[in-house]
PAKE-467619 format. One record per residue (C-alpha): residue number from 1; residue in three letters; x, y, z. Coordinates in pm, 1 decimal. Layout:
BEGIN
+-----+--------+----------+----------+----------+
! num ! residu !        X !        Y !        Z !
+-----+--------+----------+----------+----------+
! NUM !    ALA !        X !        Y !        Z !
...
+-----+--------+----------+----------+----------+
//
This chain:
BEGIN
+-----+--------+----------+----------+----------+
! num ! residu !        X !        Y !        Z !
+-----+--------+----------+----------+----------+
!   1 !    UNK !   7253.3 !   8066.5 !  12442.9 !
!   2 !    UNK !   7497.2 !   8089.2 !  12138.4 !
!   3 !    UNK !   7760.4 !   7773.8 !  12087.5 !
!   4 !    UNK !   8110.9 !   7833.3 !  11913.8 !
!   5 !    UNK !   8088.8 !   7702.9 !  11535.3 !
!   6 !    UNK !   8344.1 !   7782.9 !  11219.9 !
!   7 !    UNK !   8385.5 !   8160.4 !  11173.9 !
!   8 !    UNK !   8242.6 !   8274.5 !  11594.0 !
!   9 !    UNK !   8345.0 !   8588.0 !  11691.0 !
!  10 !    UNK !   8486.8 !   8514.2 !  12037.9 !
!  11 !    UNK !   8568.9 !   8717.7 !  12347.9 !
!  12 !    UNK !   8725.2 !   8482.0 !  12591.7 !
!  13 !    UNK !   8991.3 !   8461.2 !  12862.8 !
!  14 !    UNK !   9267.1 !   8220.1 !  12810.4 !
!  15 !    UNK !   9544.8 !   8076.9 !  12940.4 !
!  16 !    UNK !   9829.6 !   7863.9 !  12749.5 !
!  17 !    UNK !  10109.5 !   7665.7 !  12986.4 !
!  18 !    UNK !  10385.2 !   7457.5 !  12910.1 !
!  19 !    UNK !  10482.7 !   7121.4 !  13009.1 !
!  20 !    UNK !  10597.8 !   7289.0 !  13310.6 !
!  21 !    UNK !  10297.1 !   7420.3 !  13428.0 !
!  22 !    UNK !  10412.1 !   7779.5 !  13369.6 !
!  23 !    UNK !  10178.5 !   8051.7 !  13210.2 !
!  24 !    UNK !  10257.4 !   8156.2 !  12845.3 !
!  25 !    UNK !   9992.4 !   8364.8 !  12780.4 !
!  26 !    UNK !   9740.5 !   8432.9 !  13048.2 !
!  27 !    UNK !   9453.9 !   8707.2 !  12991.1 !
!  28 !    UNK !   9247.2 !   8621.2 !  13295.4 !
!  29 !    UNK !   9375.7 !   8895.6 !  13481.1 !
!  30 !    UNK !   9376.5 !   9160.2 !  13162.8 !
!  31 !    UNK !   9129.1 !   9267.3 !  12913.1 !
!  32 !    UNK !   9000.1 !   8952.0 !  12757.7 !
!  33 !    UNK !   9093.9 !   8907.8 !  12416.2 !
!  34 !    UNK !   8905.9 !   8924.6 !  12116.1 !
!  35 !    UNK !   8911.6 !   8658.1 !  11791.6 !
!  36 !    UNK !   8715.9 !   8547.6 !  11475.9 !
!  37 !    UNK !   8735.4 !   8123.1 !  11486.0 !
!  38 !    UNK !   8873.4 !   7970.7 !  11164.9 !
!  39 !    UNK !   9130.3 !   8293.2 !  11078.7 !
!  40 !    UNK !   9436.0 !   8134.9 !  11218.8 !
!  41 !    UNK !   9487.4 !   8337.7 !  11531.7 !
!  42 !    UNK !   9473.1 !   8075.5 !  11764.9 !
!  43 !    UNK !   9628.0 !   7682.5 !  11672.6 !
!  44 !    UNK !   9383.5 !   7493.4 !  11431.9 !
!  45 !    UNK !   9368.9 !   7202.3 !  11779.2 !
!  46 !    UNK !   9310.6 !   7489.2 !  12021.9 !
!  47 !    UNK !   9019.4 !   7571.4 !  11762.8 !
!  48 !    UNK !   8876.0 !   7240.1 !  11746.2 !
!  49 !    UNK !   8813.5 !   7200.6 !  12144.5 !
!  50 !    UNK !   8585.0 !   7528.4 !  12136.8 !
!  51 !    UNK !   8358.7 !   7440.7 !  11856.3 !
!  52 !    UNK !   8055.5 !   7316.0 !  12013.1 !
!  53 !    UNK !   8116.6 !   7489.5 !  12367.5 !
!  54 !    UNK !   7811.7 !   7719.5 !  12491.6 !
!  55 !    UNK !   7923.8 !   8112.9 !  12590.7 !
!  56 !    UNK !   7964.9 !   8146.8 !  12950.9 !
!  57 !    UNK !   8203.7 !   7820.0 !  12942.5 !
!  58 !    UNK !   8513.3 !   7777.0 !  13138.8 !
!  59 !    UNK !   8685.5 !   7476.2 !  13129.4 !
!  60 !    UNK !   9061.0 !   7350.3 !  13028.5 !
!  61 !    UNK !   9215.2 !   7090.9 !  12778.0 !
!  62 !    UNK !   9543.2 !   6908.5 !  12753.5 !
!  63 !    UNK !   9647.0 !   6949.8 !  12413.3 !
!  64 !    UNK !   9882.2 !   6612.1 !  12374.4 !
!  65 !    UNK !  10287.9 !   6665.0 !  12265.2 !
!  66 !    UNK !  10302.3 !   6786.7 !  11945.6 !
!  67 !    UNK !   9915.2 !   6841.0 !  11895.0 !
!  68 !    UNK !   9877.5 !   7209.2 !  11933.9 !
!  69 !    UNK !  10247.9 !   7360.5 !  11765.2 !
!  70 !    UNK !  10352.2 !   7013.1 !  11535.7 !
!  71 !    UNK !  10612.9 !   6792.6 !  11607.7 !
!  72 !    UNK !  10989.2 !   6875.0 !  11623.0 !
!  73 !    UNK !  11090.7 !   6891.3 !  11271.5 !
!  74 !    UNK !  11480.0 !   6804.7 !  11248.5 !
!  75 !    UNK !  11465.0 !   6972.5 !  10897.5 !
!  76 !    UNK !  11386.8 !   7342.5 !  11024.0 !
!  77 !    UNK !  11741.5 !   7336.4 !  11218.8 !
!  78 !    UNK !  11971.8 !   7494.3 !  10975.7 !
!  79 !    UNK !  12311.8 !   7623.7 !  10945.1 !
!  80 !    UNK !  12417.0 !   7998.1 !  10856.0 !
!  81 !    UNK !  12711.7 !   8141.1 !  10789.9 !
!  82 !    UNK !  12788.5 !   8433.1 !  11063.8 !
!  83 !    UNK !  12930.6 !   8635.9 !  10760.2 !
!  84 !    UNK !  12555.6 !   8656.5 !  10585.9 !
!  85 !    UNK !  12392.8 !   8758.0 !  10888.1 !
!  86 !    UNK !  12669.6 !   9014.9 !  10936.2 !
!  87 !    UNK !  12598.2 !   9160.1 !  10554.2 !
!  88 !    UNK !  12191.8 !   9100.4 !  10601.6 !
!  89 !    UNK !  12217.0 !   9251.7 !  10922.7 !
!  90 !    UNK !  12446.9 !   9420.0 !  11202.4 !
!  91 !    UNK !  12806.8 !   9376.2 !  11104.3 !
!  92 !    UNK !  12916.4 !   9403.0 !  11455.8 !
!  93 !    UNK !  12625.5 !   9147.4 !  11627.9 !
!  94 !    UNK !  12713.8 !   8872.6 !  11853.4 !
!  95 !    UNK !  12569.5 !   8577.8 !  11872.2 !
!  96 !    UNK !  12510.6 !   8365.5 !  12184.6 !
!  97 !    UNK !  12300.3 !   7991.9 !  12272.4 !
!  98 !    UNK !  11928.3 !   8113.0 !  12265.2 !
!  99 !    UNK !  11916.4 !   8423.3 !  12125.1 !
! 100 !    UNK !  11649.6 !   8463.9 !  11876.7 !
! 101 !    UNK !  11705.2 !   8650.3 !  11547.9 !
! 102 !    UNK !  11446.2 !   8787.2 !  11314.7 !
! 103 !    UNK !  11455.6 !   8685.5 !  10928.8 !
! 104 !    UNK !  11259.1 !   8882.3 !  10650.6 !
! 105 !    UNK !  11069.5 !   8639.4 !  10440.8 !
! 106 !    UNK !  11152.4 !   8605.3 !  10072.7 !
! 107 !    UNK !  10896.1 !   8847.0 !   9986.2 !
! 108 !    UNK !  10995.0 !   9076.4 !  10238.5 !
! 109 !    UNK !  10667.4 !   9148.4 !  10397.2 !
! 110 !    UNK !  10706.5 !   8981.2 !  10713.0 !
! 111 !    UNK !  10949.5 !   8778.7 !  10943.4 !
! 112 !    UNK !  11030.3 !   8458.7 !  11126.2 !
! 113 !    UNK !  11213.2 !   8339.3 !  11371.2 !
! 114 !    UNK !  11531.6 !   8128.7 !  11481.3 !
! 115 !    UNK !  11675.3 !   8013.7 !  11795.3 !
! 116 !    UNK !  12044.5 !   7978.8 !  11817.9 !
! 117 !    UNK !  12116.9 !   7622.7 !  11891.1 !
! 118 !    UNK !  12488.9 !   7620.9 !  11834.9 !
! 119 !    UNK !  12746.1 !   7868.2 !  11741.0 !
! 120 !    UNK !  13035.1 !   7718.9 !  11524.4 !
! 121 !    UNK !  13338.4 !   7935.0 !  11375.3 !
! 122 !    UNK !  13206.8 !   8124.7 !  11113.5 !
! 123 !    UNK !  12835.8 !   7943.2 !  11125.6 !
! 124 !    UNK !  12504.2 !   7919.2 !  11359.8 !
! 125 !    UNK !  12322.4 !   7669.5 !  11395.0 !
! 126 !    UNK !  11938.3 !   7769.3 !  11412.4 !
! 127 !    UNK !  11605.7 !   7616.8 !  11525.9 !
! 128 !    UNK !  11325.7 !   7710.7 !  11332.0 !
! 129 !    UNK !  11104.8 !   7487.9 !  11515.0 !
! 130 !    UNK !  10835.4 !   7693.1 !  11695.7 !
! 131 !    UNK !  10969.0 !   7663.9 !  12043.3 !
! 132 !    UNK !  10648.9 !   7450.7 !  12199.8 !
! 133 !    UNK !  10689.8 !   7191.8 !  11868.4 !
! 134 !    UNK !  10626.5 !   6863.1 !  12027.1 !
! 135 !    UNK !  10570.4 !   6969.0 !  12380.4 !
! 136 !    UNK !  10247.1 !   6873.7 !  12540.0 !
! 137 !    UNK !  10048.5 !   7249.5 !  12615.2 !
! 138 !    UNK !   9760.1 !   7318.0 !  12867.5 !
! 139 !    UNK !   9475.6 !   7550.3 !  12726.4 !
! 140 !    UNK !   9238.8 !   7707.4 !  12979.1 !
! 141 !    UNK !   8958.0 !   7885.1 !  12856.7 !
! 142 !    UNK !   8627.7 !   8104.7 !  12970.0 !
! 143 !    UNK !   8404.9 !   8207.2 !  12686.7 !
! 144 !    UNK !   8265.0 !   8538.4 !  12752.4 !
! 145 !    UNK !   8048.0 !   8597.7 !  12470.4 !
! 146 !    UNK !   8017.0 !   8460.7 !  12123.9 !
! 147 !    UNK !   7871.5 !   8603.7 !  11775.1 !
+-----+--------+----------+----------+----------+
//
């Protein structure tokens, strides 16, 4: 029977939920999903409880507040002007409480996201925070097979 170590090739079932019980990302009733361990694709703690665990598994962790997405960091909320989103972006956008806007990285080759927090005169104010940063998460997981 093969055990998850550094660099497994996974096919699992999993489930992520909130604080609030409610499902995330659930693949138990979909095609299970497919990963290498140690590339990044799932959180480096959601990692760490597989390692060790023989294939046919199913069992779930509580990932403690913070452990799985960071804690809250009160430097990634940030003010922006309205008028450079207007010449970045749509000059005619609107921007409400909680609506999420795309930014292009420096380099251009990919994006991240904010979370409008506030909206001020001519600024926003966004959270960059990833939006389960210092929540508590529950991971549920059935290994299929592993490689």
């Amino acid at each position: 029977m093969n055990h998850v170590q550094q660099g497994s090739f996974l096919t699992l079932h999993y489930r992520l939920a909130g604080p609030d019980g409610a499902d995330l990302i659930n693949t138990f009733a979909e095609k299970p999903a497919t990963l290498s361990l140690g590339t990044g694709e799932l959180a480096p703690a959601m990692e760490a409880r597989l390692l060790g665990l023989a294939e046919g598994t199913r069992t779930t962790f509580q990932l403690e507040a913070g452990e799985a997405f960071g804690e809250r960091n009160p430097e990634m909320l940030q003010r922006v002007k309205v008028a450079l989103l207007h010449e970045l972006g749509d000059p005619d956008a609107r921007y409400d409480v909680g609506d999420v806007v795309e930014f292009p990285t420096p380099d251009g080759q990919a994006s991240y996201a904010g979370v409008v927090r506030e909206v001020g005169s001519d600024w926003l104010l966004f959270d960059f925070n990833h939006p389960l940063a210092g929540q508590p998460v529950t991971f549920e997981v059935q290994l299929i097979g592993v490689l």
